[in-house]
C-alpha positions in Angstrom: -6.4 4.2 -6.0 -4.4 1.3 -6.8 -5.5 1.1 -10.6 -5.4 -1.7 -13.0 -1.1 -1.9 -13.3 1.5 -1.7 -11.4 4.7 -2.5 -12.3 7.9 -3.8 -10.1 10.5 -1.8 -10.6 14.2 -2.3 -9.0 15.1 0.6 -7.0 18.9 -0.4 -7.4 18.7 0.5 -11.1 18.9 4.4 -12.0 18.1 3.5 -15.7 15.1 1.5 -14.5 14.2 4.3 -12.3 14.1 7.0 -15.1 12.7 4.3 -17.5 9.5 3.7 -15.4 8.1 7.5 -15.3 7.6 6.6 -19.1 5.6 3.3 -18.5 1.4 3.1 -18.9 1.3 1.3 -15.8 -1.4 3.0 -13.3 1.2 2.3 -10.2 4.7 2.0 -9.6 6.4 -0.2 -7.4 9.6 0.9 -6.3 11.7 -2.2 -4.7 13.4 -2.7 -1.9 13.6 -6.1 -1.7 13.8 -9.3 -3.4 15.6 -7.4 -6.6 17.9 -5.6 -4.9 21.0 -8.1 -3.6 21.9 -7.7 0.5 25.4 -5.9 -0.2 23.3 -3.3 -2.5 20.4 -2.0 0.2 21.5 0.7 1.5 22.5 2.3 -2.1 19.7 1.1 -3.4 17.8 3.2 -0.4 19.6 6.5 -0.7 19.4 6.2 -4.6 15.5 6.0 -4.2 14.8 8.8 -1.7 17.1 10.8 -4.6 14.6 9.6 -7.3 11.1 10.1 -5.2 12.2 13.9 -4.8 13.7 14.6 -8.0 11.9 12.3 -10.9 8.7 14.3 -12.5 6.2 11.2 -11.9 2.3 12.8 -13.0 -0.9 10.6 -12.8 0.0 7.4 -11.0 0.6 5.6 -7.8 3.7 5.4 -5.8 4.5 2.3 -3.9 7.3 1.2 -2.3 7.9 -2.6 -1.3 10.2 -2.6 2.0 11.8 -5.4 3.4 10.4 -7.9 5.4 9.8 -7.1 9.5 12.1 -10.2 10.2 15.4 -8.0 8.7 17.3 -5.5 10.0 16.3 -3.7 6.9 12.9 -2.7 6.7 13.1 0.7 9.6 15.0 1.9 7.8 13.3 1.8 4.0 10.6 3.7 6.0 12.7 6.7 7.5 14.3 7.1 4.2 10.5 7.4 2.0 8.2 8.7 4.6 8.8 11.9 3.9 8.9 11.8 -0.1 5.6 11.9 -2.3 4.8 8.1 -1.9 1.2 7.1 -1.7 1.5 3.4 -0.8 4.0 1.5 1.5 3.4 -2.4 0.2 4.6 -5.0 3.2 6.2 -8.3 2.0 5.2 -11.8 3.6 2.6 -9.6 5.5 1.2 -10.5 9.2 -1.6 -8.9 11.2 1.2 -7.7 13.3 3.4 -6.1 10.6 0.4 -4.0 9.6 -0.1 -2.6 12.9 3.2 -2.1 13.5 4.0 0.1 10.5 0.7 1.5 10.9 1.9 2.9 14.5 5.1 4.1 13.3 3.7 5.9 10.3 1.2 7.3 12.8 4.1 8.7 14.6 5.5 10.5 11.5 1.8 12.3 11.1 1.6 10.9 7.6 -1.4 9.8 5.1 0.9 7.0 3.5 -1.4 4.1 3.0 -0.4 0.5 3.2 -0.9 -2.5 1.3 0.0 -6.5 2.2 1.6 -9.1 0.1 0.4 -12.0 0.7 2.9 -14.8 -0.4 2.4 -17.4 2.2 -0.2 -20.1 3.6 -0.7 -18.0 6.8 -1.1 -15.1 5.2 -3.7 -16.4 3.0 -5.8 -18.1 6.4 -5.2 -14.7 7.8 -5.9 -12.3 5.1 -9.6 -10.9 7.0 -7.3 -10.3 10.3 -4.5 -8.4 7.9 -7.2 -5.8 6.0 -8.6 -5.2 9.2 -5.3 -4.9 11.4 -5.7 -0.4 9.9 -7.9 1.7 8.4 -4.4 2.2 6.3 -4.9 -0.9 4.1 -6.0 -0.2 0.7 -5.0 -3.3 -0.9 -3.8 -6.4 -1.2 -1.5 -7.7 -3.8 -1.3 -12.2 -4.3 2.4 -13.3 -4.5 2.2 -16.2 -6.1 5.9 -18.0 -6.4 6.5 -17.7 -3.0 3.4 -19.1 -2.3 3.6 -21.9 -4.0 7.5 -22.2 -2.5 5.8 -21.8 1.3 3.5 -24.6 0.2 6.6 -27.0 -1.4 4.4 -27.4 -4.9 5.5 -26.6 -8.2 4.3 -23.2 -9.9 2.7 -23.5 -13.1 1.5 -21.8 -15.9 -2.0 -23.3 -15.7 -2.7 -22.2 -12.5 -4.7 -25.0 -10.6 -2.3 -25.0 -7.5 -3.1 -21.3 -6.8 -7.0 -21.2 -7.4 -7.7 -21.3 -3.6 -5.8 -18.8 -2.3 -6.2 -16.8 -5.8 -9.7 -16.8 -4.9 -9.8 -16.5 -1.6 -7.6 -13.4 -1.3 -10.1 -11.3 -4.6 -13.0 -12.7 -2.4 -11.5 -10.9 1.0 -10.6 -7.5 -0.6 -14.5 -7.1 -2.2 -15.8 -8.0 1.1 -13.7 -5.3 2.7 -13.9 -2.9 -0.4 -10.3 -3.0 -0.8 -8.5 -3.4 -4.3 -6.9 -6.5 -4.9 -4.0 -6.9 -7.9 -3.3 -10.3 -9.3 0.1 -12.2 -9.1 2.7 -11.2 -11.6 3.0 -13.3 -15.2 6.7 -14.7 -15.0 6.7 -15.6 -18.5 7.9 -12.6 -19.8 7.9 -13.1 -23.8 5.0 -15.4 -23.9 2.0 -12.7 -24.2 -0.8 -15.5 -25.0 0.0 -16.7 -21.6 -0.3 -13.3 -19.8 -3.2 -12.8 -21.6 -5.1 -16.2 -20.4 -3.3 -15.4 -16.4 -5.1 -11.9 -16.8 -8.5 -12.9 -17.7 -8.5 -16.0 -14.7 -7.7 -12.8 -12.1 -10.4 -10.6 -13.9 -13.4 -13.6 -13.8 -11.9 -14.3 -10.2 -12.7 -10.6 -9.3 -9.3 -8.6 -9.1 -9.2 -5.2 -9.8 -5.8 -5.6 -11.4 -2.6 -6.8 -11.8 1.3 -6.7 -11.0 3.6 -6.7 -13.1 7.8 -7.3 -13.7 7.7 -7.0 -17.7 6.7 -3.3 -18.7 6.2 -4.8 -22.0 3.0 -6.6 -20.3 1.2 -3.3 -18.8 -0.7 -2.6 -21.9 -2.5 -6.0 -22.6 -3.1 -5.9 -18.6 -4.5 -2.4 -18.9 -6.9 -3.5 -21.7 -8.2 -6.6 -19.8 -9.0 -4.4 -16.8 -10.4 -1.7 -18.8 -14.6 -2.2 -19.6 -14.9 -2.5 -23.2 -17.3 -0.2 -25.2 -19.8 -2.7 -24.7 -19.7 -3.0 -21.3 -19.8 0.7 -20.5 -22.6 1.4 -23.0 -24.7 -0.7 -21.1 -23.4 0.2 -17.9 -25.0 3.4 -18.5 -28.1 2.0 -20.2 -28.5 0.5 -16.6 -27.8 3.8 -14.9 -29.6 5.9 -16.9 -33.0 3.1 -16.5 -32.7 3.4 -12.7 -34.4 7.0 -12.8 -36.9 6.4 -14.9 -37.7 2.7 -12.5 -37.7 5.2 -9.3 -40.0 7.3 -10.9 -42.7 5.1 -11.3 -41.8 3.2 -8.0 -40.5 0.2 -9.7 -37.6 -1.7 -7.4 -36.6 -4.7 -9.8 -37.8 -3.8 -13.7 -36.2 -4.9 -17.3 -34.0 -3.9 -19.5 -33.4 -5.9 -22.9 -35.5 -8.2 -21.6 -33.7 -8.9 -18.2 -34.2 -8.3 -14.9 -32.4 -5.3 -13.0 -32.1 -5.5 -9.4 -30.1 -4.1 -7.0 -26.7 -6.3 -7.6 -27.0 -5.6 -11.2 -27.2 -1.6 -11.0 -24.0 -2.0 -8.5 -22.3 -3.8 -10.9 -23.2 -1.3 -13.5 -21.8 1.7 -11.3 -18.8 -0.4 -10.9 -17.7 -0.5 -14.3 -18.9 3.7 -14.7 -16.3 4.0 -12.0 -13.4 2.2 -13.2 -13.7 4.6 -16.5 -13.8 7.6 -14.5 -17.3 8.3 -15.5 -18.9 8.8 -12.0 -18.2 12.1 -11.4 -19.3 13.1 -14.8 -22.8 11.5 -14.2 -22.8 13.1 -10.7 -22.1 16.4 -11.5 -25.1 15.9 -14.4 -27.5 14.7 -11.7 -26.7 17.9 -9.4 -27.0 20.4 -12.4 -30.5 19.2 -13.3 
């Protein structure tokens, strides 16, 4: 699981390295790319495969972003963290043909590493049902929004408008493929009204979380993307109401004066799952 967070973190930087096994963030994404400069990719590779086997990282996701199938870099990313305790290889500028082909040569090193595309380009985004279906590896999908916006020669703004296609196309794809989808990154990295506002458009849009290159911005994301009090109390209101419907053979019924159907009693199990609560309610259904 993906999780609400993740933050980028620049695998070039041993401070940053040690720095992040402190952060909130549900995921961390170790990079290989855009923040690490040409003449630094190879340290920044053997300084990483140091880190994934000696840094005590408990509790969350690893990823690691390789460089882009059209360098000579990207093989070699992969020999040097395929056999560290990564979780998640995330593809840059990902094609349908870039998954499969990292899916056959992780195939080839008998791992479980799962995968997950960035999609940062107009292509991408028209080919986003081919690129979760392309493996069973795929997991998620992560918007990249600047160089989106650079593939499509428009400004980026803080408002928003010139993504809302692709924004919404790419949440739409991963819920129809029950993937997780995280949201493009807030640039703005001091201006925490802004992330705020960015946040909530993802959330109503139907992202599951958010990326991140500001640590400082992992806790408001986390609280966004976790269900209030509110919305888990009635969550389980809902849950709890679907026994006593079965039992008297009732399909659709109310609760608080509204109808609960089907749709709504998913999206109540939904929000029990992002808290962690499923299991707890399972294990009370099997011990009654």
């Amino acid at each position: 699981m993906i999780g609400k967070s993740a933050l980028f973190v620049p695998s070039s930087s041993p401070s940053m390295l040690n720095a992040a096994c402190a952060c909130n963030a549900d995921s961390l994404i170790f990079d290989l790319e855009d923040s690490v400069a040409a003449d630094e990719k190879d340290a920044a590779r053997d300084l990483l495969k140091e880190a994934l086997n000696h840094l005590y990282i408990i509790g969350k996701n690893i990823i690691v972003r390789i460089n882009a199938l059209s360098t000579d870099y990207w093989k070699k990313d992969i020999e040097a963290v395929v056999d560290t305790k990564i979780n998640t290889i995330l593809i840059p500028k990902a094609r349908p043909d870039d998954i499969k082909n990292i899916s056959d040569l992780l195939n080839s090193h008998n791992t479980n590493i799962n995968l997950m595309a960035l999609i940062e380009s107009a292509v991408s985004v028209e080919e986003i049902t081919d690129i979760i279906k392309a493996s069973k590896r795929v997991i998620g999908i992560l918007f990249g929004a600047e160089d989106y916006t650079s593939d499509l020669g428009i400004e980026r703004s803080q408002e928003g408008s010139e993504i809302f296609y692709a924004r919404a196309r790419l949440a739409n794809a991963a819920h129809a493929y029950g993937i997780e989808a995280l949201d493009t990154p807030f640039t703005i990295l001091d201006d925490f009204e802004g992330l705020k506002e960015d946040t909530l458009k993802g959330k109503k849009l139907g992202y599951t979380g958010k990326a991140s290159i500001n640590p400082r911005h992992i806790d408001l994301i986390n609280k966004i993307y976790t269900p209030s009090e509110k919305e888990v109390e009635y969550a389980l209101r809902v849950i709890n109401s679907v026994e006593r419907a079965q039992k008297k053979g009732k399909g659709a019924y109310t609760l608080d004066g509204k109808m609960i159907d089907a749709p709504i009693i998913a999206r109540a199990e939904k929000v029990i799952e992002r808290v962690g609560l499923k299991g707890v309610l399972d294990d009370e259904k099997c011990c009654k």
